[in-house]
MDTraj code that builds the backbone (N, CA, C; nanometers):
import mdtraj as md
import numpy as np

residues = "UNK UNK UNK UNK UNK UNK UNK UNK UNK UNK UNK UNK UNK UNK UNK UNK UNK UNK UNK UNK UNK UNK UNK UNK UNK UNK UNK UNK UNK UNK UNK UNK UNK UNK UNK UNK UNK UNK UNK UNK UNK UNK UNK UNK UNK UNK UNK UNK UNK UNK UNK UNK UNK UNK UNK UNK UNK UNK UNK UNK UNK UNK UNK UNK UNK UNK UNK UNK UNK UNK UNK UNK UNK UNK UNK UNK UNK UNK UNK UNK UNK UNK UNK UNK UNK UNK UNK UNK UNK UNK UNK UNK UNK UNK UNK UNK UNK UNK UNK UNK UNK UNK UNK UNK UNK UNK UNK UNK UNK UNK UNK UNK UNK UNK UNK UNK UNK UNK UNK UNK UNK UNK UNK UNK UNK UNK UNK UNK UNK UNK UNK UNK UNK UNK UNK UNK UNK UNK UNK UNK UNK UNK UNK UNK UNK UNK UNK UNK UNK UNK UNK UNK UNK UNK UNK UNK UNK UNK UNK UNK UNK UNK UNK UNK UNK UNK UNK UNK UNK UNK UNK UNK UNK UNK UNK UNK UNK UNK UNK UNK UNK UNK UNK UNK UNK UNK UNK UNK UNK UNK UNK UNK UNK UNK UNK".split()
xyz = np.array([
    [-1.4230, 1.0577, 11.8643],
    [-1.4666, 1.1585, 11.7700],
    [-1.3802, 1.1570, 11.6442],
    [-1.2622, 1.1765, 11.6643],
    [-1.1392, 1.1472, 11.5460],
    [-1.1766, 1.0180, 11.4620],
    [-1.1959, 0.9287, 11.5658],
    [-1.2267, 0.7703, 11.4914],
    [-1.3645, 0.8217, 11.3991],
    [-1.4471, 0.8812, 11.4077],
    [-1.5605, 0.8671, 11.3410],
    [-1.5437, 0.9746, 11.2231],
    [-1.4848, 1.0554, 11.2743],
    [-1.4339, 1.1279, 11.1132],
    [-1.3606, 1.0779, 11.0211],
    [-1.2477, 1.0183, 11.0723],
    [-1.1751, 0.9106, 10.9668],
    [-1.2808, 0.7958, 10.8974],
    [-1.3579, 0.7575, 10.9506],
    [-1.4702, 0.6380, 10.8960],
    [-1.5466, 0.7335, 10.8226],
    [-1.6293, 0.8171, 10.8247],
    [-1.6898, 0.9061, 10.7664],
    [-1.5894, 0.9670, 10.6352],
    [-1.4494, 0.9749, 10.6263],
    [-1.3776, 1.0222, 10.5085],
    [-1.3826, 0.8858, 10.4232],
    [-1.2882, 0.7657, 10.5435],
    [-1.3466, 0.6869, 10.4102],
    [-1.4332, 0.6076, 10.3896],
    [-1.5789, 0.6659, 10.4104],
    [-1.6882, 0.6359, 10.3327],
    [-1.7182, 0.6815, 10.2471],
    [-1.6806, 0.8314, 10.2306],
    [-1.6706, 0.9243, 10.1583],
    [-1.6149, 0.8779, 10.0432],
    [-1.4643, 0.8649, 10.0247],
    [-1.3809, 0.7950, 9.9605],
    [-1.4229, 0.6581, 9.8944],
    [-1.5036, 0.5821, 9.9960],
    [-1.5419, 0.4576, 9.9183],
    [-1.6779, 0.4869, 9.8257],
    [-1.7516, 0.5784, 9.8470],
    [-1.8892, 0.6349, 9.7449],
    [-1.8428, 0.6676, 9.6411],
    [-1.7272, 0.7469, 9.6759],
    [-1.7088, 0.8445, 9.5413],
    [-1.6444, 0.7400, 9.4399],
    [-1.5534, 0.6380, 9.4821],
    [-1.4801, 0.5545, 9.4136],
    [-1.5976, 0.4116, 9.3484],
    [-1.7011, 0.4071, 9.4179],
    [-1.8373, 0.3112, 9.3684],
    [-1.8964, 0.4025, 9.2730],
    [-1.9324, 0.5538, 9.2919],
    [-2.0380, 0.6066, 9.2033],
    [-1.9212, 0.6152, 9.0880],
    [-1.7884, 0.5942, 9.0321],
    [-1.7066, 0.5811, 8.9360],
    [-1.7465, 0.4679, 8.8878],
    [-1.7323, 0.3468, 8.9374],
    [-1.7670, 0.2159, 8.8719],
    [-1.8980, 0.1987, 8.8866],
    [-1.9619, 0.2237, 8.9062],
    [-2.0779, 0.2394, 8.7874],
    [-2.1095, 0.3194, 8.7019],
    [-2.0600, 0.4469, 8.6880],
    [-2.0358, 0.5602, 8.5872],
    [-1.9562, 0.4640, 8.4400],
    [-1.9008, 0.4366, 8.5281],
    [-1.7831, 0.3354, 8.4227],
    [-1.8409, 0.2361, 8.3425],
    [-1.9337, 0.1373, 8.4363],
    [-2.0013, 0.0515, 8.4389],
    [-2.0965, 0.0432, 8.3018],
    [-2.1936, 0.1753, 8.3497],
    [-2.2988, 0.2395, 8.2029],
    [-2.2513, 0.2986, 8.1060],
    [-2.1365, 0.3677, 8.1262],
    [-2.0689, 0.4150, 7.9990],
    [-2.0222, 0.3054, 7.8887],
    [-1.9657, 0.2011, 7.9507],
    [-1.9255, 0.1434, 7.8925],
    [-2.0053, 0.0041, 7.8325],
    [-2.1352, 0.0339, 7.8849],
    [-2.2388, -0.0499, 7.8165],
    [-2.2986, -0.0116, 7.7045],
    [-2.2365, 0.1182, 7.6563],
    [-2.2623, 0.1945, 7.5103],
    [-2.1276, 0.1576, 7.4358],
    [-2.0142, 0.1570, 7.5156],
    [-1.9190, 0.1729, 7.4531],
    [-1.8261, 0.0758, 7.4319],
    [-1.8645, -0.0978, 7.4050],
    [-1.8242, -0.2085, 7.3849],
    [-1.7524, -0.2643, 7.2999],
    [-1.7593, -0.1761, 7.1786],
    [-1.6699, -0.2058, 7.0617],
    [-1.5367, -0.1761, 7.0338],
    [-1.4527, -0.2045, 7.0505],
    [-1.3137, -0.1706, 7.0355],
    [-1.2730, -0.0317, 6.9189],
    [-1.3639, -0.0269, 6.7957],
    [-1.3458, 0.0413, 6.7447],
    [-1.4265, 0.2397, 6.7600],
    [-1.4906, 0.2315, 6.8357],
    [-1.6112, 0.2631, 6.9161],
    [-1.5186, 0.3375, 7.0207],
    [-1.4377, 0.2449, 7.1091],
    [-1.3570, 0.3139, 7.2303],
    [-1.2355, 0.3918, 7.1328],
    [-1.2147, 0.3239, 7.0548],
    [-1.0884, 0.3845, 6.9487],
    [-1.0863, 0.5555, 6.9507],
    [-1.2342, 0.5471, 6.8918],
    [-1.2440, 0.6383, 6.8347],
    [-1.2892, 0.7668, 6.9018],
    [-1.3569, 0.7253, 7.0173],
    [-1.3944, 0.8171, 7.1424],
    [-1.3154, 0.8295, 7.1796],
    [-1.1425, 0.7836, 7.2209],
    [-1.0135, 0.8493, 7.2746],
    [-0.9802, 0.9453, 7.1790],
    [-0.9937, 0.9203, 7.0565],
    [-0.9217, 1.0549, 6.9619],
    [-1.0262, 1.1847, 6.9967],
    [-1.1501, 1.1212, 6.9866],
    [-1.2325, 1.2466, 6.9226],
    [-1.2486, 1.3015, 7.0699],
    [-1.2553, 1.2235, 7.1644],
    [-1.2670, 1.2762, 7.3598],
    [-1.1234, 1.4013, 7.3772],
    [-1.0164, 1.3531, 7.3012],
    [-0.8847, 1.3908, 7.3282],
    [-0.8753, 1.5115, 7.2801],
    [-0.9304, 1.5271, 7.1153],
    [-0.8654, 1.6403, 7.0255],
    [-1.0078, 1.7344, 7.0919],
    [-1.1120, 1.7255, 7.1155],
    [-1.1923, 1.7941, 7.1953],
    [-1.1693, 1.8488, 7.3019],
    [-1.0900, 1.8236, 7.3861],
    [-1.0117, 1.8602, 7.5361],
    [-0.9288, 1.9161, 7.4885],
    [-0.8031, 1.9242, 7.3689],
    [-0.7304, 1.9507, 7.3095],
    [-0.7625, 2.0852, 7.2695],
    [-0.8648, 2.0981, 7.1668],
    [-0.9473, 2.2405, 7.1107],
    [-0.9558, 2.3189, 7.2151],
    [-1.0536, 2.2683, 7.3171],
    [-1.0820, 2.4121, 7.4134],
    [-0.9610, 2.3958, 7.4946],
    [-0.8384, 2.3561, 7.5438],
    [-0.7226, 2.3931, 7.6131],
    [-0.6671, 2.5075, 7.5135],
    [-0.6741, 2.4384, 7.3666],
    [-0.6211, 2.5416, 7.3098],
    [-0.6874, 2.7018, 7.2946],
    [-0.7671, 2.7114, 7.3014],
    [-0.9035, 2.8194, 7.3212],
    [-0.8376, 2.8924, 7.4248],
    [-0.8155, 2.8726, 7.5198],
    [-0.7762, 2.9055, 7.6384],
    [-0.5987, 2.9240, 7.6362],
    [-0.5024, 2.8565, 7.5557],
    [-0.3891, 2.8957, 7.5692],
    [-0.3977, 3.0103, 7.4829],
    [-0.4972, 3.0653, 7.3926],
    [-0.4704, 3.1570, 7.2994],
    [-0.4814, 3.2941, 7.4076],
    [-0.5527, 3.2836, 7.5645],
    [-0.5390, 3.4132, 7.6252],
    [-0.4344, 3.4331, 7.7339],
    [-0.4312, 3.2699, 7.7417],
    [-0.3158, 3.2736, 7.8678],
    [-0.2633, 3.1006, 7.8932],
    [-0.1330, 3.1002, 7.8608],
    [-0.0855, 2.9554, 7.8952],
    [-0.0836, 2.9059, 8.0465],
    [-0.1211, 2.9963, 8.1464],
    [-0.0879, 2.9724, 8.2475],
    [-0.2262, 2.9472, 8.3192],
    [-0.3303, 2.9896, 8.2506],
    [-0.4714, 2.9941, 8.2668],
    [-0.4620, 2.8012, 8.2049],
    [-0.3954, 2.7944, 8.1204],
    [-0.4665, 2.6393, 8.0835],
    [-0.3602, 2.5559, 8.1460],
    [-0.2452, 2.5561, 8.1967],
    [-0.1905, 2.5115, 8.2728],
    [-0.2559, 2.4749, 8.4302],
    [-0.3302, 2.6169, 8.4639],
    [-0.3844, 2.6146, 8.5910],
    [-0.5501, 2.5604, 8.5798],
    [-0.6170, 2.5531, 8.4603],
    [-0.7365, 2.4421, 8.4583],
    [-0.7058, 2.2918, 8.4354],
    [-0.5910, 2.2405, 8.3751],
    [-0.5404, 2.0974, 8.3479],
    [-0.4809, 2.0283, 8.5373],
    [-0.4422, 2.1478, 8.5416],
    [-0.3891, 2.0717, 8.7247],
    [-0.5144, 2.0745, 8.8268],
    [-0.6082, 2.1805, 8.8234],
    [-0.7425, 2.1562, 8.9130],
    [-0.8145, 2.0532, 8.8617],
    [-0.8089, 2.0216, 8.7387],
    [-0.9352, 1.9457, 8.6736],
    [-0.8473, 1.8101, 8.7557],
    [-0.7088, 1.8164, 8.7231],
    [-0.6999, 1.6495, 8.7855],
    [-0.6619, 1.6494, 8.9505],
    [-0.6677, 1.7676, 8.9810],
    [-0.6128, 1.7428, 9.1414],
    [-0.8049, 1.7042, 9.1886],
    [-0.9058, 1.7747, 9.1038],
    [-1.0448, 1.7412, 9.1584],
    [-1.0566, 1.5919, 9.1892],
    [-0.9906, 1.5438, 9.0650],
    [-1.0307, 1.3883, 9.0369],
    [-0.9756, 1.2462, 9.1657],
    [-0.8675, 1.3598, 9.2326],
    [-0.8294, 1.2812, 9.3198],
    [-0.9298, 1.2426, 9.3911],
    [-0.8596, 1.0860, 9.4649],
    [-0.9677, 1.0291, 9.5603],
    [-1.1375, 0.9699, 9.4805],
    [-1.1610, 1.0078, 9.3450],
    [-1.2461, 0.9673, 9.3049],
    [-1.2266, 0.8917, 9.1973],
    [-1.1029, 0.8064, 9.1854],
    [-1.0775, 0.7621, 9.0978],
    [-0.9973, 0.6481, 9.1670],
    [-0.9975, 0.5079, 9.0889],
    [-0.8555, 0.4469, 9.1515],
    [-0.7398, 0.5036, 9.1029],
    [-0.6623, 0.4540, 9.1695],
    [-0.4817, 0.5612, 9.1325],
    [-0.4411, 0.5128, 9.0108],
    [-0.4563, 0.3828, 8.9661],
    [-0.3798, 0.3379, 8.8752],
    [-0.4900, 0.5091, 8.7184],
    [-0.5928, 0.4526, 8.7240],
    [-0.6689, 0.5651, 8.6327],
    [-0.6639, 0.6941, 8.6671],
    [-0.6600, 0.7819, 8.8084],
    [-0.5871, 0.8617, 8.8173],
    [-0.4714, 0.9223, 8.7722],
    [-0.4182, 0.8433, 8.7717],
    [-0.2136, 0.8538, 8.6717],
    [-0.2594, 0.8839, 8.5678],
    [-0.2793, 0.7727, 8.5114],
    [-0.3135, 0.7897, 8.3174],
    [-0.4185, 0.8995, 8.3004],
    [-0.5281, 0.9729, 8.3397],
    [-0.6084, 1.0558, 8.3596],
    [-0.4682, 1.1648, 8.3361],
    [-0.4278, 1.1980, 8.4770],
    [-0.3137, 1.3014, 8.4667],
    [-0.1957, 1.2994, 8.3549],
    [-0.1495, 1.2042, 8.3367],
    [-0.0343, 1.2138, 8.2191],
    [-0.1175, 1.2220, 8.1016],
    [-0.2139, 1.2166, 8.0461],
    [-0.3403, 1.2674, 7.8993],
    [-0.3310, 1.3799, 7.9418],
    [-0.4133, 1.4772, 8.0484],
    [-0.4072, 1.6066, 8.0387],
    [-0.2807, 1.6576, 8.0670],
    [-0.1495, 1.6544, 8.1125],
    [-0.0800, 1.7011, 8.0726],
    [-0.0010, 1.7011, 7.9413],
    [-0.0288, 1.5930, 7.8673],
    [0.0395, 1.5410, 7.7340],
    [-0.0300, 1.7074, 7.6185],
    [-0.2320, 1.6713, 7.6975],
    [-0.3019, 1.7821, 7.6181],
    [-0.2703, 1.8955, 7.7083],
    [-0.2170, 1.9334, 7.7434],
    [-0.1753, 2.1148, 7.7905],
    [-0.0958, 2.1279, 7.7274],
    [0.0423, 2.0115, 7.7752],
    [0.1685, 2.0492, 7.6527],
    [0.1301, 2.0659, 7.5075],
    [0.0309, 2.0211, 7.4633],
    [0.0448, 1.9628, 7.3028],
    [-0.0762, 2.1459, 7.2379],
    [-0.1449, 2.1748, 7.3276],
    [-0.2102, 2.3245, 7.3431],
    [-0.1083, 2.4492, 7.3439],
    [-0.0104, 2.4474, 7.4652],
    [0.0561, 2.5453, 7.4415],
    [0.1484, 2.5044, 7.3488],
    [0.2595, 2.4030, 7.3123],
    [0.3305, 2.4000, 7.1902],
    [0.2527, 2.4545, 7.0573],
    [0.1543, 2.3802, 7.0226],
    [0.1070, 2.4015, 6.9178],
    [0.0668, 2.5524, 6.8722],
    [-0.0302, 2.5733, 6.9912],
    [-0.0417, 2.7226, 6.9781],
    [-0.1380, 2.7711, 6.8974],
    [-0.2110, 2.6875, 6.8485],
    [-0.2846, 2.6696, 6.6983],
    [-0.3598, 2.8230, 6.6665],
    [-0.4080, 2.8462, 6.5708],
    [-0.5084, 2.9837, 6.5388],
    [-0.6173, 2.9533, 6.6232],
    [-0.6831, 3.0609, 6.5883],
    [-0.8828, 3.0849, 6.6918],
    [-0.9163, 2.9659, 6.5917],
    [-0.9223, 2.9679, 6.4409],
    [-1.0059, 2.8654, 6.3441],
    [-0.9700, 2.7910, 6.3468],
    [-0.8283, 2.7213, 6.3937],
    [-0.7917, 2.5696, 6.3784],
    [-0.8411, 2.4980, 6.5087],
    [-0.8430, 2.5931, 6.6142],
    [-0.9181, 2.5232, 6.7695],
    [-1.0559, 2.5432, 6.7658],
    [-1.1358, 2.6342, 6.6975],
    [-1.2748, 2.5894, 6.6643],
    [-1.3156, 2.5142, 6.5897],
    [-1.2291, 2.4723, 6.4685],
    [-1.2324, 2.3848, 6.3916],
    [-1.2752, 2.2345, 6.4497],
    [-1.1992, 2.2009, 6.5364],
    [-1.1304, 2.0979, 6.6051],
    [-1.2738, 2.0553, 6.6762],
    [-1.3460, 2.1637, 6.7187],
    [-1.4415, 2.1144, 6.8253],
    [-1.5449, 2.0514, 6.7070],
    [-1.5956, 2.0753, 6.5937],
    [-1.7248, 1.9961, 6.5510],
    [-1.6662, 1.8974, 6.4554],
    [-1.5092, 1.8960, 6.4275],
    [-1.4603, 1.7280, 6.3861],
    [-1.4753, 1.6559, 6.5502],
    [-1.3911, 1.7000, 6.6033],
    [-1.4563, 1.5626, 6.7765],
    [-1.5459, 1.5352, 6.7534],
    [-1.7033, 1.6037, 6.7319],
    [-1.8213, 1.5786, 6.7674],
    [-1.8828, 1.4908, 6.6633],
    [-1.8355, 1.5610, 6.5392],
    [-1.8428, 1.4463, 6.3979],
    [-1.7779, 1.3010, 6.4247],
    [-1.6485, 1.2730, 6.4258],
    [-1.6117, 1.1850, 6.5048],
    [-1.7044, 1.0894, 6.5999],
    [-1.7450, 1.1523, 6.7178],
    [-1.7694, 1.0631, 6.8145],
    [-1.8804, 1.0268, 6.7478],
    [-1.9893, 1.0983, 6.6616],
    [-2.1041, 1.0334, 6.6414],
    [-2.0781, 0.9136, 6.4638],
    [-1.9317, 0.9526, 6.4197],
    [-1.9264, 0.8393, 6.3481],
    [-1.8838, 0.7025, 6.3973],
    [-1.8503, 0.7226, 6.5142],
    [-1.8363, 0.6092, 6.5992],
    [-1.9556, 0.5170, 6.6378],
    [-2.0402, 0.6228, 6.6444],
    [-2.1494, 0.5131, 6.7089],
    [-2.2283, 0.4766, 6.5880],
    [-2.2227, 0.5640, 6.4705],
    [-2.3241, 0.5014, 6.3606],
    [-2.1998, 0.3981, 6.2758],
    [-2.1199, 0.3911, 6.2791],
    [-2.0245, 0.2592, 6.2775],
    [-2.0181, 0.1207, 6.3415],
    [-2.0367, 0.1268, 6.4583],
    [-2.0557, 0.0498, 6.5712],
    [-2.1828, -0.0196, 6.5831],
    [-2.2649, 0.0855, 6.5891],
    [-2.4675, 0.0769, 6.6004],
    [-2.4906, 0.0460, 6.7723],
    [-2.3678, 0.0980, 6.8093],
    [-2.4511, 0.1271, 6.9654],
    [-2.4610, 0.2498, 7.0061],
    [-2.5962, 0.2238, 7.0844],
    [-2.6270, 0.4154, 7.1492],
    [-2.5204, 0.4722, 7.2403],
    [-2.5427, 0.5998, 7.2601],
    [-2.4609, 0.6475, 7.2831],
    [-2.4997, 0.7034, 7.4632],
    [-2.4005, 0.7247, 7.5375],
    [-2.4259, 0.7107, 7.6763],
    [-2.5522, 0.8164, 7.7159],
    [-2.5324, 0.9447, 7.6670],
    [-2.6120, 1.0383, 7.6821],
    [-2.7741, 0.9809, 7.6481],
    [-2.7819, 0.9522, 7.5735],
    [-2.9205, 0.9077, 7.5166],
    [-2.9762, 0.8057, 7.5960],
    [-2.9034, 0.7503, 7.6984],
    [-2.9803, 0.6562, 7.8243],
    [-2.9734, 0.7147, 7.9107],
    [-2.9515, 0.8509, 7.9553],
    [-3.0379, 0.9150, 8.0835],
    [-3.1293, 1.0395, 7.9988],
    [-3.0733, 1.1008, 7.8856],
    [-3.1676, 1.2162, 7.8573],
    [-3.3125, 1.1975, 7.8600],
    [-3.3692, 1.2971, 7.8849],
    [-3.5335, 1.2585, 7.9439],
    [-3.6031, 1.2740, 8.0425],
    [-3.4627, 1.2151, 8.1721],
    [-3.5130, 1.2080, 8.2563],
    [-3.5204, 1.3008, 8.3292],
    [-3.5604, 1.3723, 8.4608],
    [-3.5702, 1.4361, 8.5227],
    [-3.4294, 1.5513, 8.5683],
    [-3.3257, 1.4228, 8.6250],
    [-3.2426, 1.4855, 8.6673],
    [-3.0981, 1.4876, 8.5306],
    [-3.1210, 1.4482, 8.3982],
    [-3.0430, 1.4509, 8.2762],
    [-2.9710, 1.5860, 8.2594],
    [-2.9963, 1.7006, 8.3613],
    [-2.8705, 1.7721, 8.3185],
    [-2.7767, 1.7023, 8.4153],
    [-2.7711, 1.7190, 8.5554],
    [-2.6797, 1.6225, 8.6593],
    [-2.6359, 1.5252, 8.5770],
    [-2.6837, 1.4388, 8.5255],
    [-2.6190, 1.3486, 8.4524],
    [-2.4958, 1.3995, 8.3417],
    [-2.5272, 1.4640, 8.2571],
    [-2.5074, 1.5195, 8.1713],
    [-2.3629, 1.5917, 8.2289],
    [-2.3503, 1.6568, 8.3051],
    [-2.2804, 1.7417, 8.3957],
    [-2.1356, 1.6356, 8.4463],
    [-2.1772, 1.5016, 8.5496],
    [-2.1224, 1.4551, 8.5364],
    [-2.0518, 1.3361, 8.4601],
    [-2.1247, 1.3107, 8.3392],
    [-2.0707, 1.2614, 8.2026],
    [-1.9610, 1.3306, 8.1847],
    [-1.9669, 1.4590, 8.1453],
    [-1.8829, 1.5578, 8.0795],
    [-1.7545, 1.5230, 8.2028],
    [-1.7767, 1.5700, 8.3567],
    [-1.7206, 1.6220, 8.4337],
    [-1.5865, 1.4593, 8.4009],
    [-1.6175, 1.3481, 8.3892],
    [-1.5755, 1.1906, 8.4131],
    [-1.5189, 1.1609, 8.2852],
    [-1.5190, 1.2114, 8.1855],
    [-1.5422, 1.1656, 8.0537],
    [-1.3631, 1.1487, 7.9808],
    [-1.2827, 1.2337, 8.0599],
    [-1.1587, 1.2267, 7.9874],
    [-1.1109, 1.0240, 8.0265],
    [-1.1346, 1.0282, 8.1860],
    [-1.1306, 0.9044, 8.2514],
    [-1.2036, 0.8125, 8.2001],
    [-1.3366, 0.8226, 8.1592],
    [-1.4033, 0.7240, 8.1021],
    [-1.3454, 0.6759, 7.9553],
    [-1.3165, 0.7456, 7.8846],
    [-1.3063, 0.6778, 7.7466],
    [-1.1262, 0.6071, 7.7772],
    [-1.0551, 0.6663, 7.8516],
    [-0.8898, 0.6309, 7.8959],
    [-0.9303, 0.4846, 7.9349],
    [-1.0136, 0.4662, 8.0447],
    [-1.0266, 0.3405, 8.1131],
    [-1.0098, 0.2170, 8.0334],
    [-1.0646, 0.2004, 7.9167],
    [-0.9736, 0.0948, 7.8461],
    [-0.8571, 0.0221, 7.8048],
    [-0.7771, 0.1645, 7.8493],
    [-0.6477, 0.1627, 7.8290],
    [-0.5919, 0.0755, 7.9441],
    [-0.6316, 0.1395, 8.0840],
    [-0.6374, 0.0626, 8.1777],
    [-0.6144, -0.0961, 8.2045],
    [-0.6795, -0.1538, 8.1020],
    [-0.7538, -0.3206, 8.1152],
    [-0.6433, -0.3582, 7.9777],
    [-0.6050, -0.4627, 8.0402],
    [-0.4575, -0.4836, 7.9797],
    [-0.5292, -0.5628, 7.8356],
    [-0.6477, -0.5690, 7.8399],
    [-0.6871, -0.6127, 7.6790],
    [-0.7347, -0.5319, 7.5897],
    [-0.6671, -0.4179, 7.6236],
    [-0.7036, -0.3170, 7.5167],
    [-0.5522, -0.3111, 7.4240],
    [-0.5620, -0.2867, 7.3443],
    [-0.4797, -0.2134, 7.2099],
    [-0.5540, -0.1346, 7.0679],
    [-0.4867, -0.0030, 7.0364],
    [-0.5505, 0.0548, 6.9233],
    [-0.5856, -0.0514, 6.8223],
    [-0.5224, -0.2266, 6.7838],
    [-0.4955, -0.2930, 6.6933],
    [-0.6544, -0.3343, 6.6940],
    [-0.6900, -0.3596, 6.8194],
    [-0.7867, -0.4747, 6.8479],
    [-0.9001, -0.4216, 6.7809],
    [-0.9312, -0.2742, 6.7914],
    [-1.0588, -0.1946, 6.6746],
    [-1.0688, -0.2589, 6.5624],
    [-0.9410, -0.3694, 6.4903],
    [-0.9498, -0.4235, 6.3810],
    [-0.9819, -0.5777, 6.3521],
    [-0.9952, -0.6318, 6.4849],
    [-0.9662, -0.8046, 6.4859],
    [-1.1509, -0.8071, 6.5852],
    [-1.2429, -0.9089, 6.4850],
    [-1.3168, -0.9567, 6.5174],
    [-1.2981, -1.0274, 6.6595],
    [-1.3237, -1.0078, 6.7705],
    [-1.3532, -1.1068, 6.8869],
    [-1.5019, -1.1132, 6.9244],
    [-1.4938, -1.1677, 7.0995],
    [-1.6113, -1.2057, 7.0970],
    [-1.5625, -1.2080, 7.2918],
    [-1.6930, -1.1063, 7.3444],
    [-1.6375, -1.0921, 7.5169],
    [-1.6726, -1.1903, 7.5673],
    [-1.5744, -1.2238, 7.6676],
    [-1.5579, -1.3800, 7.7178],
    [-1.5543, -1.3256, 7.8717],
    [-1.7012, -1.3937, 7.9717],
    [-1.7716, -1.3424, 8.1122],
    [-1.6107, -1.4711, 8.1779],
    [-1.6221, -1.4038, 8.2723],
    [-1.5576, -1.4841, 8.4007],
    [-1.6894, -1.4814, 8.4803],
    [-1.6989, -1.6030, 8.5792],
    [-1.7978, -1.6249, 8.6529],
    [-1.7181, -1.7776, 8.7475],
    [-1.8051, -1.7634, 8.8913],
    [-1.8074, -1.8666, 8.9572],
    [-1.9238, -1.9575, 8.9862],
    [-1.9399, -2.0547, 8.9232],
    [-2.0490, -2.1530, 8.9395],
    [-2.0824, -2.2379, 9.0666],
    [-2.1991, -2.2195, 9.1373],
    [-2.1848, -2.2539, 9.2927],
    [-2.3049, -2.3155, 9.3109],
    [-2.3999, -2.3203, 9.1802],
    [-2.5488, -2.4365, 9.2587],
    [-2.5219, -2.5218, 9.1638],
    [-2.5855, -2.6300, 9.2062],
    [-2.5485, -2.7829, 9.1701],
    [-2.6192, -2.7525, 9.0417],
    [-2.7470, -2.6963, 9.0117],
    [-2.7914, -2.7053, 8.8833],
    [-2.7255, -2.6370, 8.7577],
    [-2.5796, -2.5270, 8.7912],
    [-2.5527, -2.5024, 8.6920],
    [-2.4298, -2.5860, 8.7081],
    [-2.3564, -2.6271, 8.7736],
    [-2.2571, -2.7717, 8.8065],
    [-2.2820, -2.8771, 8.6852],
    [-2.4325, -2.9048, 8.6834],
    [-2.4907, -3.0033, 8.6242],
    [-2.5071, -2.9621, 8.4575],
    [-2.4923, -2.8061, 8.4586],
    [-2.5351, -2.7874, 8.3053],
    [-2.3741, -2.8239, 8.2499],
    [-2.2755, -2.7338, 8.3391],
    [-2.1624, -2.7158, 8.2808],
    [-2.0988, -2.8435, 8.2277],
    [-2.1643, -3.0041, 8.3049],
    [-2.1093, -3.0601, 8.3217],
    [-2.1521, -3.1989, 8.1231],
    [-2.2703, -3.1303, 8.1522],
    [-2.3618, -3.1221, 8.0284],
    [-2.2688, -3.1005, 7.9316],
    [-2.2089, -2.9533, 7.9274],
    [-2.1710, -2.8938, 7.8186],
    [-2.0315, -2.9906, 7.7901],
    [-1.9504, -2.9919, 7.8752],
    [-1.8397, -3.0632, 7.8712],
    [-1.8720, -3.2034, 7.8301],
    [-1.9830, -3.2990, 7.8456],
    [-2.0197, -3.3833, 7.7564],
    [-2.0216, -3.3958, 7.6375],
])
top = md.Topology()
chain = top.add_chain()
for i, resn in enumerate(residues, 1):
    res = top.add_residue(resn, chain, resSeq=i)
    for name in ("N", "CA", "C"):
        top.add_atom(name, md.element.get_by_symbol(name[0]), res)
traj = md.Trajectory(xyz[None], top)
């Protein structure tokens, strides 16, 4: 009986950590451009930033105590390494909320530059934006819900992948697939190409 609850947790554990990578997966099939992810960490950040600050203006201990649930939730649904960096951002943004301390107008302010922001990102870029490939559908608030709920983690995750740097938003590249070639007919193309 014990044995089957432990298998049952981590199946649990292994869903929640699959329905991430592919969350990850589609997000980031909007969000390919280096300058694009750039710019969704600032404008994702100072947005999380605004409403912490919203909230330190009634109680620091109130946004202290939503920055530690929001990431103790995330446990287990995240790998650890993005877990960490997840947690050290929202605490960087609690600290940087209660230091600052800002007015009611400088933290409302804050919320429709993010939003300006993120959408000059994508009309910069010219890719759609994640929301706009499920809205429509049936279940697009759920979606929507957990967009929002994933989203500090999602735009961080670049950071993650050791080929990210703020620099790279500026240097033309070009994404380069890893793959393993295993039927003779693409053996034969590759072998083509190398001709």
């Amino acid at each position: 009986m014990l044995e089957r609850q432990e298998s049952n947790l981590t199946l649990s554990r292994e869903n929640k950590r699959q329905y991430w990578k592919t969350l990850l997966n589609a997000f980031l099939d909007c969000h390919q451009n280096p300058l694009n992810q750039s710019l969704h960490l600032i404008s994702t950040q100072l947005r999380l930033w605004a409403v912490l600050s919203l909230i330190s203006l009634g109680s620091n201990y109130a946004t202290i105590a939503i920055g530690t649930l929001y990431v103790l939730s995330l446990w287990g649904k995240l790998p650890t390494r993005m877990w960490v960096i997840t947690t050290v951002a929202m605490a960087i943004l609690v600290y940087l909320a209660i230091a600052i301390h800002p007015s009611l107008a400088i933290a409302l302010l804050a919320l429709p530059v993010s939003y300006g922001l993120q959408g000059a990102a994508h009309l910069l870029t010219g890719e759609v934006t994640y929301q706009s490939t499920y809205m429509g559908q049936g279940n697009w608030l759920w979606h929507w819900l957990q967009h929002s709920y994933y989203l500090l983690p999602l735009v961080l995750a670049p950071i993650a992948s050791t080929k990210f740097t703020l620099l790279t938003c500026f240097v033309a590249h070009d994404t380069v697939m890893d793959t393993k070639l295993k039927l003779d007919r693409d053996l034969q193309d590759l072998n083509t190409i190398r001709d």
